[in-house]
N, C-alpha and C positions, 0 to 999 in steps of 0.2 A: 280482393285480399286486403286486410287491415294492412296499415300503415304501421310504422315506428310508434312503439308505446312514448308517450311521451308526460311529463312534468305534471300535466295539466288532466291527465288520465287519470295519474295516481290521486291528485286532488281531489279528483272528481267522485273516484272510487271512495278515500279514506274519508271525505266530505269534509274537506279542509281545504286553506287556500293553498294557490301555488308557491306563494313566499314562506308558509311553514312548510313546506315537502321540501323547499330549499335548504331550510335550517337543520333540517333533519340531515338531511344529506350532506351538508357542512359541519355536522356537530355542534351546531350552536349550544351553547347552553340557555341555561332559565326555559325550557318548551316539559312542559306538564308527560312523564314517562307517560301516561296514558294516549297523548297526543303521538307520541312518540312510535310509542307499541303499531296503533291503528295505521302510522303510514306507514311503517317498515311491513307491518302486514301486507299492503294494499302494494306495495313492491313485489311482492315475494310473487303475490298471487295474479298476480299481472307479468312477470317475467321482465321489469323495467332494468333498463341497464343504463346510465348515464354519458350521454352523449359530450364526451371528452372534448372531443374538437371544435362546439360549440361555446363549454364553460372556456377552454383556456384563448379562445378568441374577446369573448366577453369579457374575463379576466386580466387578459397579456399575460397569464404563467402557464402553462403546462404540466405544471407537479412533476418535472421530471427533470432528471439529473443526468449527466455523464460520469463517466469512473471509467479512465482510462489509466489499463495496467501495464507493466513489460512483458509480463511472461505468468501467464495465468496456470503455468504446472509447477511455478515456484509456488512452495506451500506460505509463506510469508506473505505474498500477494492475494493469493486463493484466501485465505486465513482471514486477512486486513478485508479483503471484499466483501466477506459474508460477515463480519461486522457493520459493516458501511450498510450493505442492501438493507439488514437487520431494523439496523435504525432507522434506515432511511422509511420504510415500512412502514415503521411503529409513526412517524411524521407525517404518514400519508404522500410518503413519494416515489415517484418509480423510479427507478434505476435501469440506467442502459450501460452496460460493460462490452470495454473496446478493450480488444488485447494487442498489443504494436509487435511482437515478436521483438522487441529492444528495436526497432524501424525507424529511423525519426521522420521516414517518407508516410509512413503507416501511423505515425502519431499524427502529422499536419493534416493526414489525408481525415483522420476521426475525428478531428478537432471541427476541419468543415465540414462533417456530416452532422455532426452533433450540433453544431450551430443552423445548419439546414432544419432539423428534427425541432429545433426552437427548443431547447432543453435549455431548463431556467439557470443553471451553473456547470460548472466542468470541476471535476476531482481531478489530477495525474498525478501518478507515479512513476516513475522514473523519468523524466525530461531531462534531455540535451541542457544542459549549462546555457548554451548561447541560442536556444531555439526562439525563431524572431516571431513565429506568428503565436507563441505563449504572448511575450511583451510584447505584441499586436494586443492580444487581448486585455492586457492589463491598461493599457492605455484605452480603447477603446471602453475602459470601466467595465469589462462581462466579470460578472462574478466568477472565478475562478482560484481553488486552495491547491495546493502543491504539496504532495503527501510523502513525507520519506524522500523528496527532493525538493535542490536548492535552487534557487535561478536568482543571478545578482540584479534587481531591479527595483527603483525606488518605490512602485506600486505593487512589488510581489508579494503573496499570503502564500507560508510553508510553514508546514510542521513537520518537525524532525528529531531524532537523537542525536546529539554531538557525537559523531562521526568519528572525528578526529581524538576524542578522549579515548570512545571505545575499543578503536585499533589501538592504542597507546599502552591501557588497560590487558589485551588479548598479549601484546610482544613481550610487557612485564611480568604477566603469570609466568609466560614459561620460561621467561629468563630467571627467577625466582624458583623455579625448579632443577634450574643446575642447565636448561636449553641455552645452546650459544649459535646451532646450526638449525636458524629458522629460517622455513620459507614462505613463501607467501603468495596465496592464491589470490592476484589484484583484482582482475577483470581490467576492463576498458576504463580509460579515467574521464570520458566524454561525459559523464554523469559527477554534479560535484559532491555528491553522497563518496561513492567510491574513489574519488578524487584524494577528498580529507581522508579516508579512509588509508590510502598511499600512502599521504603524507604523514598521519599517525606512525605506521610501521616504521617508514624510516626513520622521523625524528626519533623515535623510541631507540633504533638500533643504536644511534648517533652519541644519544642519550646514555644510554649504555656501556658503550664504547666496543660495541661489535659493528664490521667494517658490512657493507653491504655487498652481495654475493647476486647479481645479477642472473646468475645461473638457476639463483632459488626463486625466480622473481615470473609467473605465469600472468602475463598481462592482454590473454587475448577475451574476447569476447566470451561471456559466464555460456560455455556449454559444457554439460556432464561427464560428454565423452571426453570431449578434446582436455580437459580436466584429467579424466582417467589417466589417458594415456599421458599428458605432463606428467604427471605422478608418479606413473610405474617409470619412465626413462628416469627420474632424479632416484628413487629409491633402489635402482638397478647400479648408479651413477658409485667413483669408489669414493666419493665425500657427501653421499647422503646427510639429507640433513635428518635431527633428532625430535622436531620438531615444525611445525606446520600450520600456520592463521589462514584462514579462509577469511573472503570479505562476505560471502553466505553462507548459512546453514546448507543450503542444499548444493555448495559446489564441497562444503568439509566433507558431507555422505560420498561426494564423490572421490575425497582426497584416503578414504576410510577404506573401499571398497576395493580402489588399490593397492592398500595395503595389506587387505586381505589375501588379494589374487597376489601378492608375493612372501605370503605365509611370515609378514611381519605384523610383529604383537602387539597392539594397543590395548593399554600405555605404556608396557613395558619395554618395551625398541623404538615407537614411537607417539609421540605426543600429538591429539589433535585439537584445535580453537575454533569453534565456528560464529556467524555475526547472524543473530536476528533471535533467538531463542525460539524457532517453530514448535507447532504440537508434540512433531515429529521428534526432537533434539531431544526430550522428555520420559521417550518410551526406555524402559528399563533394559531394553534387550541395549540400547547404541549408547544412551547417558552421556549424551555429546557436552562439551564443557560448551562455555558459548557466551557470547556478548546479548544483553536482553535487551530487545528494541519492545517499550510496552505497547505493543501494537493495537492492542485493545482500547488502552486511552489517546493512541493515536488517531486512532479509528471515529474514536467518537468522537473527539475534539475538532476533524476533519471535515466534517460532514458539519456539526455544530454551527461553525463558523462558517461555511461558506451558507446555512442557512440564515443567518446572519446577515449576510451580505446580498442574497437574494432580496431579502426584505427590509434591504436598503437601511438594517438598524448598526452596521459596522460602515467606519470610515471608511470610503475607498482611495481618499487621497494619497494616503500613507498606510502599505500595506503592512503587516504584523507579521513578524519573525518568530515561532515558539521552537525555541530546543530544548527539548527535556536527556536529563541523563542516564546514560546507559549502567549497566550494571554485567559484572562478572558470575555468571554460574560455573564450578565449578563441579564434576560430574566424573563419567568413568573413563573420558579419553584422554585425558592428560594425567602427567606422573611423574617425580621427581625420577632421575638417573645420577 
């Protein structure tokens, strides 16, 4: 039985050397289309397949990337990822997606497999504030960008929206609408995305001169349900609030959907804000109002630079901070009263 087609095959077939079947297969430029044509022919017709584990030993890279998410059914992450693969693609790289379920056991554990896998950088989204084996790696120089999250460290790469403007920005629309009884969907503050995030809303209330109402204040772990059900107990409660910030789009769907199941009217009874501006927020039936994270040129910018730093052409001494800013869409779930 033949052996593995190999390099020296195709050469052999397209009657050329092996170092232009290399060029070819690397897209060198300057190599004559004609030259070109004959080996990719001399591929096709041979069934050759490139023996990956061989180039990225010869090499020391892998062409391949990590991209580790929190929660891959949130559409902002799903959304952000298939920008990232997209590009990553169009670069010639593979991409491996780790989903942690928000785990930070489950983030350290993909962190060492991905480093096992030899995958030439690490993307994350959502990391722990204080997570030590990130700053493991920033020190150890592994190229790694921080996507939509913060981590305070002298060598950290993250790109993000100001956070902290965005909630700021979500408290003042509806206070601006005559809302004084907002409440607000935090999540966990273990992440310093949602952190500033906190911190926005309240400075905002402070700002204002509305007192905070702890009552209105949902700070457990982003689930749908548990969401739900906060929702329906405050809007069943007799000091409902008029009004309602989510720190995601897809926990406001869930602040929405209870107000449906209690035959209360948005916008008209109440007001809803959500954070990240997904496909989803867009559709004409929900017209969710919403804080716009440009995910797209997050996306790209993400991946950009940490190819960057693969190829060793970004400093790693001194890691680079980008926040770009958010913006207000205004839509069909908020209303003045």
């Amino acid at each position: 039985m033949k052996g593995r087609i190999s390099a020296y095959d195709v050469a052999e077939k397209a009657k050329v050397s092996q170092s232009t079947v290399s060029r070819v297969l690397n897209n060198y430029p300057h190599i004559k289309e004609t030259t070109r044509k004959k080996v990719l022919k001399a591929i096709e017709e041979l069934g050759f397949t490139r023996d990956e584990i061989a180039r990225s030993l010869a090499s020391n890279k892998t062409r391949t990337i990590g991209l580790i998410v929190g929660d891959i059914t949130n559409p902002f992450f799903a959304e952000s990822a298939k920008v990232i693969t997209g590009k990553a693609q169009e670069m010639q790289y593979d991409v491996i997606l780790c989903n942690t379920n928000h785990s930070e056991e489950n983030l350290n554990k993909y962190i060492q497999t991905l480093k096992g896998k030899r995958v030439d950088g690490i993307i994350i989204a959502a990391a722990n504030k204080d997570n030590e084996q990130i700053k493991e790696l920033y020190n150890q120089g592994f190229p790694v960008v921080l996507f939509n999250s913060i981590l305070e460290h002298q060598k950290a790469n993250y790109i993000a929206v100001d956070n902290y403007k965005g909630a700021k920005l979500a408290v003042e629309h509806l206070y601006n609408l005559n809302h004084r009884k907002i409440a607000y969907i935090a999540g966990p503050s273990a992440y310093v995305t949602t952190h500033l995030r906190n911190l926005g809303y309240q400075d905002a209330l402070k700002e204002l001169g509305i007192a905070i109402n702890t009552d209105y204040i949902y700070s457990q772990n982003f689930s749908y349900n548990e969401v739900y059900q906060f929702t329906k107990k405050l809007l069943k409660s007799s000091n409902r609030p008029t009004g309602f910030f989510a720190a995601s789009d897809q926990m406001a769907l869930a602040v929405l959907d209870a107000a449906a199941s209690e035959n209360i009217k948005v916008p008209q009874e109440l007001s809803v804000v959500g954070f990240d501006d997904i496909d989803l927020a867009k559709n004409q039936y929900i017209g969710l109002t919403t804080i716009t994270q440009p995910k797209e040129k997050m996306a790209t910018l993400v991946l950009e630079k940490l190819l960057l730093l693969i190829e060793r052409t970004e400093n790693q001494e001194e890691g680079f901070r980008i926040i770009l800013e958010p913006d207000l869409v205004q839509r069909k779930t908020t209303a003045s009263i």
